[in-house]
C-alpha positions in Angstrom: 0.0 0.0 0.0 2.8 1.7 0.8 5.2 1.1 -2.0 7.5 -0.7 0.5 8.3 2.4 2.8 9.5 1.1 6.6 6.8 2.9 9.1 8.9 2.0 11.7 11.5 4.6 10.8 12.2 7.9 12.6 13.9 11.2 12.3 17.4 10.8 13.3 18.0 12.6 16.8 21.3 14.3 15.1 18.7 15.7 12.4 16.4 17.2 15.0 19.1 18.8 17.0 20.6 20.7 14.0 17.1 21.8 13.4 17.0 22.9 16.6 20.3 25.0 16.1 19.2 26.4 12.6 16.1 27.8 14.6 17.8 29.5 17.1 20.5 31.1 14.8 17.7 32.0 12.4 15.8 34.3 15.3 19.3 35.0 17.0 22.2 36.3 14.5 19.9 39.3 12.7 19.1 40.9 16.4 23.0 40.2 17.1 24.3 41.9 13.8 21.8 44.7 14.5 22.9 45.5 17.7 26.6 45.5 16.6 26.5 47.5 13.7 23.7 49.8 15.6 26.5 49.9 17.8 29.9 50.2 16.2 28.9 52.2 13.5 26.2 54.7 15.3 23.9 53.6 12.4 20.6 55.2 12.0 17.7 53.1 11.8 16.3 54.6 9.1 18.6 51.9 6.9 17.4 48.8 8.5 14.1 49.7 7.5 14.9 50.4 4.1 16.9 46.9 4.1 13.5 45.2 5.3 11.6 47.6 2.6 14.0 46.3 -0.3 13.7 42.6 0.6 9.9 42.4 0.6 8.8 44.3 -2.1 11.2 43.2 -4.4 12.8 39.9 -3.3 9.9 38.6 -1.5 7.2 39.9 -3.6 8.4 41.1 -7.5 10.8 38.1 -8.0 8.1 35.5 -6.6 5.5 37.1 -9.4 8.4 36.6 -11.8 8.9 33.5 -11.1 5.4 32.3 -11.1 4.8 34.4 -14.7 7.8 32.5 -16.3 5.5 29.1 -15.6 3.0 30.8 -18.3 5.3 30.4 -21.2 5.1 26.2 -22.2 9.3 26.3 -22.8 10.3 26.7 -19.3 7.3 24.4 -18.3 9.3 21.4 -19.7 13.0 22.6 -19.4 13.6 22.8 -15.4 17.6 24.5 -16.3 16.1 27.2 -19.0 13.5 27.7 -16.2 16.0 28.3 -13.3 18.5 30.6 -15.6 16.3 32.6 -17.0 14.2 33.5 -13.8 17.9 34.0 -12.1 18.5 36.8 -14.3 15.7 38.4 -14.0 15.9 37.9 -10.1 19.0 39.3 -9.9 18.3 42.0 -12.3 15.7 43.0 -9.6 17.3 42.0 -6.4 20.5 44.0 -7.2 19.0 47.0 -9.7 16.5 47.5 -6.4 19.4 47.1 -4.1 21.0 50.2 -6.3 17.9 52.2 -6.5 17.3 52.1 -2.6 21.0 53.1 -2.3 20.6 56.1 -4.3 17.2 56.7 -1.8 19.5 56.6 1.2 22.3 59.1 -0.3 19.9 61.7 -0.5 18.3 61.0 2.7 22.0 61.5 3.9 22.3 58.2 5.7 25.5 57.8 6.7 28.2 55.0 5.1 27.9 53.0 8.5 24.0 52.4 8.0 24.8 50.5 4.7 26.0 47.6 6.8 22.1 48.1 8.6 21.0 48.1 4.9 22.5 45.3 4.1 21.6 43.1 7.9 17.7 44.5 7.1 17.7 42.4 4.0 19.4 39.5 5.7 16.8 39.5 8.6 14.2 39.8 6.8 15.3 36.9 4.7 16.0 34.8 7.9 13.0 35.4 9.7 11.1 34.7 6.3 12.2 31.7 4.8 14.7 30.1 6.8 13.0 30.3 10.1 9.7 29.3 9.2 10.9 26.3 6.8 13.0 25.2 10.0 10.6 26.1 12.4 8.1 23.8 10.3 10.6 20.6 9.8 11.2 20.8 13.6 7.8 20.7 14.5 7.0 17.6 11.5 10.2 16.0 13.4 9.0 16.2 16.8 5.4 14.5 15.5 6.8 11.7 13.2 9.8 11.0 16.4 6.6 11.4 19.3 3.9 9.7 17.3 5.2 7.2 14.3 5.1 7.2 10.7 1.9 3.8 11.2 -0.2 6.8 13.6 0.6 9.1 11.1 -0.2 7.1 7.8 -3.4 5.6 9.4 -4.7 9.2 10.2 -3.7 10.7 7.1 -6.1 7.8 5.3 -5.5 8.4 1.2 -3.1 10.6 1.3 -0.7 8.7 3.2 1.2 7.9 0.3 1.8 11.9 -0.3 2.3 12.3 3.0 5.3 9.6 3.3 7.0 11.5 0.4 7.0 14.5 1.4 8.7 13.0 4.7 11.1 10.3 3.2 13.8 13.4 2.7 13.7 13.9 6.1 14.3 10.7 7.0 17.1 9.7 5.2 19.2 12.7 4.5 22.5 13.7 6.1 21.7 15.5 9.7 24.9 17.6 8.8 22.6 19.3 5.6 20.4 20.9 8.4 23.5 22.8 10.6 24.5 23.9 6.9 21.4 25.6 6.9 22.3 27.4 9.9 25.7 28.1 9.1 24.8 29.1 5.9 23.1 32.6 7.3 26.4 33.8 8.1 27.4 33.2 4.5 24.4 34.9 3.2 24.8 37.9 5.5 28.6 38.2 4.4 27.4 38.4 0.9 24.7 40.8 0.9 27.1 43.2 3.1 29.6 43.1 0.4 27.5 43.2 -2.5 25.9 46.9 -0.9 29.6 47.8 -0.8 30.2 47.4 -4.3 26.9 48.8 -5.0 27.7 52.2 -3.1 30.8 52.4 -4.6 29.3 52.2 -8.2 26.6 55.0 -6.8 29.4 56.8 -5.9 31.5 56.8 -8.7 34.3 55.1 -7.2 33.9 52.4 -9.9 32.3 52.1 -13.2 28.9 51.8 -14.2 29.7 48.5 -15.7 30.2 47.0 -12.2 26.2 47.0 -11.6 26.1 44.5 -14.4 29.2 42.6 -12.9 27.4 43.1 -8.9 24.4 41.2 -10.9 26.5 38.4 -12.1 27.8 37.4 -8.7 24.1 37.1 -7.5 23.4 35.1 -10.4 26.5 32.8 -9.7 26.3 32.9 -5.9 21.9 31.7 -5.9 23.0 29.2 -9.0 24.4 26.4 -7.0 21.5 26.2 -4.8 18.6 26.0 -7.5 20.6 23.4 -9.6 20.3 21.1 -6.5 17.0 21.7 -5.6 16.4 20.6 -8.9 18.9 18.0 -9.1 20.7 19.6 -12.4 24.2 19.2 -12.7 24.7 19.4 -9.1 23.4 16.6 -6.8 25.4 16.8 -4.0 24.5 19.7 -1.4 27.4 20.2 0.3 29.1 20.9 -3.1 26.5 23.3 -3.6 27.1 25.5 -0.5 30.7 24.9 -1.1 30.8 26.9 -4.2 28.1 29.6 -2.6 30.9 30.3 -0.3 33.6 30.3 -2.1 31.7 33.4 -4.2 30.5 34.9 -1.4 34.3 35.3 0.3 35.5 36.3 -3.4 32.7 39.0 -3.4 33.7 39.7 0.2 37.8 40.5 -1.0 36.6 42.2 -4.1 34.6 44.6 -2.0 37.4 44.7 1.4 39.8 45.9 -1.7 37.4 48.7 -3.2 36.8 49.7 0.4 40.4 49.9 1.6 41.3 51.2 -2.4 38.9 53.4 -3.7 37.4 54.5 -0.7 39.4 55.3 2.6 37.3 58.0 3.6 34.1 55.7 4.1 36.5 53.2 5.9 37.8 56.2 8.1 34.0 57.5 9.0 33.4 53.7 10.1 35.8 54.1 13.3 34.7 57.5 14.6 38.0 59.3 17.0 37.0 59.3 20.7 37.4 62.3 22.7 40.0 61.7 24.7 39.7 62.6 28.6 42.3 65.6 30.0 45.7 64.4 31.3 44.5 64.4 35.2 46.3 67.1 37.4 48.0 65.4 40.1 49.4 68.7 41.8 45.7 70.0 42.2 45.1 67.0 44.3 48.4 67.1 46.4 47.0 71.0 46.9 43.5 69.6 47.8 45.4 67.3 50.8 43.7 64.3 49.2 46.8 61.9 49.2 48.2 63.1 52.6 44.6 62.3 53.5 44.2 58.9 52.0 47.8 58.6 53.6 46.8 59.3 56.9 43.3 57.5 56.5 45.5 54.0 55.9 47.5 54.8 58.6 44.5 55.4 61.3 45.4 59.2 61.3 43.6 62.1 60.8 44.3 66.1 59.7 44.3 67.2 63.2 47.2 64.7 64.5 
C-alpha cells in the first residue's frame, strides 16, 4: 500500500538537534548583527528599514510574481535549467538594480556609510525570519510528531493521502543530519554576501567604480543563488554540500573584491566607520596634592587624621 516504505523509521535525533540549532540562529544572529552594527557604527535606523523595505517588495514579492509568470510560457514548463537561468537573471536583475535604487534613496536621505551595513543586515533578517526560520521552524515541529507519534499513527490518520504524506517526509528521514546545521551556518554566508555586494553597489553609486560594475554586482548574485537552485532541482549538481561549497567560495570572493574597493577606492568611508573618541584631560595630580587628598588617604591607611 505503501510502495515498500519502513513505518517504523524515525527522524534521526542528530537531524532534530541541527534543526533545533538552525532555529535558534535563524531568530538570534539578525538581532545580534543589529545591535553591533547599531553599535559600532552609530547607524541610524532609518537603513534597517529600508533593508527590510528592499527585501519584501522586491525579493519577497516582484521576483516570486516573476517566477510564477515564467510558468506561463510552455518552454520553461518542460526545461527545469532554462526555467532556473532565466528566472535568475531576471531575479538578480531586480534584487540587485532595487538594491541600487534604494542606495541612491538613502544618499539623499544623507544616511551615513555605516547604515549600509544596517541596509544590508535588514535584507538578511528579513530573509531569515522569512524563509529560513519558518521552513526550520516547520521541519522541527513535523520531526517532533513523526519521532513522538510514528510514521503507522501518522499514515493511518492521514487515510488516502498517506502515500503523499510519506513522500514529502522520506527526505527527512534519510538525509544527512549535517545538511540541516549547513542551513544554519549558511546565514552567516548569506549575511557576508549581501554586506559586500551593498559595498560594491555604493561604490558604483558613488562613482568610485564604473557603471559597468552593476552588471558585474548582478553576475555574482546570479552565480552565488545558482548552486543552490541546480540542487534543488537536481541539475548538474546533486550533491548539497558541493552546492554550498561553491556559494561560499563566491561569497568570500565578493567579500575580498569589496574589502579591496573599500580599503582602495574608498578610505574615507572606511575612516568614517571608526569615529575618534574624545580623549579625557591628562589628570592634574598637583591640584590633588593641593587639595590634601593623598596626605589624606595617607593618613586615612595609617589610622590618622588632619588634626594629629
Amino acid at each position: 500500500m505503501y510502495e515498500g516504505f519502513d513505518l517504523s523509521q524515525y527522524v534521526p535525533v542528530l537531524s532534530v538537534t541541527f534543526l533545533a540549532v538552525t532555529c535558534f540562529l535563524a531568530s538570534t544572529v539578525p538581532f545580534v548583527a543589529i545591535y553591533l552594527f547599531r553599535k559600532k557604527f552609530r547607524a541610524e535606523y532609518r537603513a534597517l528599514f529600508y533593508g527590510i523595505a528592499d527585501y519584501l517588495s522586491l525579493e519577497y514579492m516582484l521576483c516570486r510574481v516573476a517566477w510564477l509568470l515564467l510558468l506561463l510560457i510552455p518552454v520553461f514548463q518542460t526545461s527545469s535549467a532554462a526555467y532556473i537561468i532565466v528566472g535568475l537573471i531576471l531575479a538578480s536583475i531586480i534584487m540587485e538594480g532595487g538594491r541600487y535604487f534604494m542606495i541612491g534613496l538613502m544618499k539623499k536621505q544623507e544616511i551615513s556609510f555605516g547604515g549600509l551595513f544596517l541596509f544590508a543586515t535588514g535584507i538578511f533578517a528579513a530573509n531569515s525570519l522569512i524563509n529560513v526560520l519558518v521552513q526550520a521552524f516547520q521541519s522541527f515541529v513535523i520531526a517532533i510528531t513523526i519521532n513522538d507519534t510514528g510514521l503507522d499513527v501518522l499514515a493511518q490518520e492521514a487515510g488516502e493521502n498517506a502515500l503523499a504524506m510519506l513522500q514529502s517526509v522520506e527526505p527527512m528521514l534519510t538525509c544527512s543530519p549535517y545538511i540541516y546545521l549547513m542551513s544554519g551556518l549558511d546565514l552567516f554566508v548569506n549575511l557576508l554576501f549581501h554586506i559586500s555586494v551593498t559595498v560594491l553597489l555604493y561604490a558604483v553609486y558613488t562613482g568610485r567604480l564604473q557603471k559597468y560594475y552593476l552588471a558585474a554586482v548582478m553576475g555574482l548574485r546570479f552565480v552565488y543563488e545558482l548552486p543552490g537552485y541546480c540542487y534543488s532541482y537536481r541539475i548538474f549538481i546533486t550533491n548539497a554540500f558541493l552546492a554550498e561549497a561553491i556559494s561560499v567560495v563566491i561569497a568570500a570572493a565578493t567579500a575580498y573584491l569589496a574589502y579591496h574597493v573599500l580599503t582602495v577606492e574608498m578610505p574615507d568611508e572606511l575612516s568614517s566607520l571608526t569615529p575618534t573618541e574624545e580623549k579625557s584631560p591628562f589628570p592634574d595630580f598637583n591640584a590633588n596634592v593641593r587639595k590634601g587628598s593623598i596626605r589624606s588617604n595617607a593618613n586615612i591607611l595609617a589610622g590618622k587624621n588632619d588634626e594629629e
